[in-house]
N, C-alpha and C positions, 0 to 999 in steps of 0.2 A: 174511508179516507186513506191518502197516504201518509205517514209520518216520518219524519227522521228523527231519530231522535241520537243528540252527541251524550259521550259517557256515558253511554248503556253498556255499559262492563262494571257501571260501579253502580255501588250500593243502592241508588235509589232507580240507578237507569235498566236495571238486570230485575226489578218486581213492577216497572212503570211498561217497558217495554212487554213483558209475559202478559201483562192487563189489556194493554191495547190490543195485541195480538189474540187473544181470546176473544174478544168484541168482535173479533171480526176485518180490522184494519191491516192494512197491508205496513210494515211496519221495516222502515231500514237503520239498522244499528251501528252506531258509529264510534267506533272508540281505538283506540292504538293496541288495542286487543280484544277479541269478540266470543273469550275461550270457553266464558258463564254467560251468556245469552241465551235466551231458549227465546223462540214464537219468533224471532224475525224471517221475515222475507228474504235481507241481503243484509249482509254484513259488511263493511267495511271498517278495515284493521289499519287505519290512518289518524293520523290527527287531523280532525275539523280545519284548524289553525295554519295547514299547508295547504288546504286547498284553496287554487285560483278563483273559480267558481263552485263553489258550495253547492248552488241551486242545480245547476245541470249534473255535479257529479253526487251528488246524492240523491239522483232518479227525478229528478221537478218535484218534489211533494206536493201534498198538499197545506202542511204545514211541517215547519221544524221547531221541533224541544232541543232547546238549551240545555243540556244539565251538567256539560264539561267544568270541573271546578276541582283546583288542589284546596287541598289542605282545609274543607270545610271546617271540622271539627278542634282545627287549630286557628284559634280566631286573631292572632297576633303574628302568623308567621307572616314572612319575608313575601311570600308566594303569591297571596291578595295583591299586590300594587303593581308586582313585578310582571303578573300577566295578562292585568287589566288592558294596556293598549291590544294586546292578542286577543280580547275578546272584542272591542268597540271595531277595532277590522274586522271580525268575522260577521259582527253585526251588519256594519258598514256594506258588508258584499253582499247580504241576503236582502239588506233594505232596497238595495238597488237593480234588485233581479225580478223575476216575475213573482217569487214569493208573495203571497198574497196571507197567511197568517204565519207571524213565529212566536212561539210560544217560549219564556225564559223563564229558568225557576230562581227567585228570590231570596230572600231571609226575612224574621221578625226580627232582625241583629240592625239594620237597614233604620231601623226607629230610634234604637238606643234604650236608654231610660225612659221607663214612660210605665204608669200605675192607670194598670183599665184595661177597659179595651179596646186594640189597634181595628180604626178602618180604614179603608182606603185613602180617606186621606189626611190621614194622622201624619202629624210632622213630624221629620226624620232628622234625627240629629243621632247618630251613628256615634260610638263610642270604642271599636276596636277596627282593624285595620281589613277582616271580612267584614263588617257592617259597611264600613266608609268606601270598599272597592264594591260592594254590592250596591250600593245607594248610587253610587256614579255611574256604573255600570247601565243602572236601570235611568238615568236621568237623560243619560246620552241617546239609550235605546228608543226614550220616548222621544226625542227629538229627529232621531232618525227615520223612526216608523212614524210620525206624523208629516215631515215633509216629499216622504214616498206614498205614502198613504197603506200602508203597511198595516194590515190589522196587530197590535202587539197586545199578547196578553201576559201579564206579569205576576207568576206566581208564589208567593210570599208566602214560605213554609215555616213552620215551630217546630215543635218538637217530637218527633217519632222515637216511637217503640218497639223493638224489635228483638226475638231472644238467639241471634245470630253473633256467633261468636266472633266472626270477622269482622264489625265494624270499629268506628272509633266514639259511638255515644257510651253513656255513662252503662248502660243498661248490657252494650258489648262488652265491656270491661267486668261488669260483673257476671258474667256467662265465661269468660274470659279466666277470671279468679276462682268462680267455681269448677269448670272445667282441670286447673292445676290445684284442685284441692285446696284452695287456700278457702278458711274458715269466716275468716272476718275480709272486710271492705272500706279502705279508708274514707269516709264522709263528710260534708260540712253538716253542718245541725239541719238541713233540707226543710227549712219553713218557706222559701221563696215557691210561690205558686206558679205555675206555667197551664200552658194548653197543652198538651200532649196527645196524639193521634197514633194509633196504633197502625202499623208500617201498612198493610192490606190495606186500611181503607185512606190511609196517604195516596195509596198506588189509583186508588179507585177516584178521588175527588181528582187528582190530574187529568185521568184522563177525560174523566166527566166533560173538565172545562177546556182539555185542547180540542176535544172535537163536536164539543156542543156548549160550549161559550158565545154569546152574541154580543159583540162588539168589543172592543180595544176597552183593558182597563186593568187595577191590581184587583187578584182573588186571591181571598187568604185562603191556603189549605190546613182544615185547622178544626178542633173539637167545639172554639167556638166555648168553651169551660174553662176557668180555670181549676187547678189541686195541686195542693202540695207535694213536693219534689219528693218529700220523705213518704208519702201516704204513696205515691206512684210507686215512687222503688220495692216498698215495701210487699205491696200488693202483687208486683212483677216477681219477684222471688217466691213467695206463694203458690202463682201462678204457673212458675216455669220448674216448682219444685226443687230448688237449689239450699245446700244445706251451705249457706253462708250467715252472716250477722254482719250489718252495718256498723263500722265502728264512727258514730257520730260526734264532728268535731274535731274530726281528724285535721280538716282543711278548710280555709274562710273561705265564706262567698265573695264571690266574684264582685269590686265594685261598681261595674256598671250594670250590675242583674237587677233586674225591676224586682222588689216584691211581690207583687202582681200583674202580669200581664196576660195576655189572652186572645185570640185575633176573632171578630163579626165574623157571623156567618154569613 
């Protein structure tokens, strides 16, 4: 297949793009910088968001990955709302092109509160301002890909693991801290249970389902498990060999964090 994929310079589009590209896919990478890309075909060093025609100037794909998005990890900043209209246009122009599947990536944030586990069609009652700009995002998406006839597939991500010091999860931060020698890591008491997916086989279920997915729907990418936030961290410092100690209690949980949540496989 062809793929485009936007923000393949960041964090998840620079190990989703190198995946596809080893498979075999001819693979065009789209971000306002393309300087840690590896396996693409073509780069393009543009914003998605200025382009007229997406579909023609990103080579006709055969589908396009969404994955352009500020501020994931900061779930209250200003940036969710503000670039929501920039995204339902860029939707808006691929729905009405020859684009025949586009593939967008989601959140478990998109549900909100909610104890169990999330399936497709789990009600979504969104609780910070990425949940509420992701949920509308994807609400409009479906509306647009159904009256174009648009294959959309909607991909609903949790929690990746990753021992790369440049992101902004909890797990970067601690890579982060041990890297400047700091000993200790300020914590909440980490009993709230998540799914957690380890970053390789995140990169791997995407592409699974952008290019062998059969038909328009949400697919969680996801362990499909829940474990504890503390037994996770824990186990990653272990893992990654780092001479630091959680200091638990440091910082409350989040109140709109599920104590258990988990996304169907």
């Amino acid at each position: 297949m062809k793929v485009a994929v936007t923000g393949a310079n960041g964090f998840l589009g620079r190990g989703i793009v190198a995946e596809l590209a080893s498979r075999g896919h001819e693979v065009v990478a789209v971000d306002m910088r393309c300087d840690r890309v590896e396996g693409a075909t073509r780069t393009i060093e543009r914003s998605a968001f200025e382009m007229e025609d997406p579909y023609t100037e990103m080579s006709s794909p055969d589908c396009v990955l969404h994955l352009a998005w500020r501020d994931g990890f900061s779930h209250n900043s200003s940036a969710h709302m503000e670039d929501l209209p920039a995204h339902v246009k860029f939707i808006r122009k691929l729905t009405v092109s020859s684009l025949s599947r586009l593939a967008v990536m989601g959140t478990m944030h998109e549900v909100g509160y909610f104890e169990g586990g999330i399936r497709a069609e789990t009600p979504c009652m969104p609780q910070s301002m990425y949940g509420i700009a992701k949920n509308a995002l994807r609400q409009v998406a479906n509306l647009l890909a159904t009256e174009s006839g648009t294959e959309l597939l909607w991909l609903r991500g949790y929690y990746i693991v990753d021992n790369t010091q440049y992101g902004s999860s909890i797990f970067s931060k601690i890579c982060q801290a041990a890297a400047e020698g700091k000993r200790t890591f300020p914590f909440t008491m980490g009993q709230n249970q998540y799914d957690f997916l380890d970053y390789g086989e995140f990169c791997m279920q995407v592409s699974d389902i952008v290019a062998g997915a059969d038909g328009s729907g949400i697919y969680n990418i996801c362990s499909g498990k829940p474990e504890k936030l503390a037994d996770r961290v824990e186990r990653f410092i272990v893992e990654n060999e780092l001479s630091i100690n959680l200091e638990y209690g440091a910082f409350p949980d989040r109140p709109y964090d599920s104590p258990a949540v988990w996304g169907h496989r």
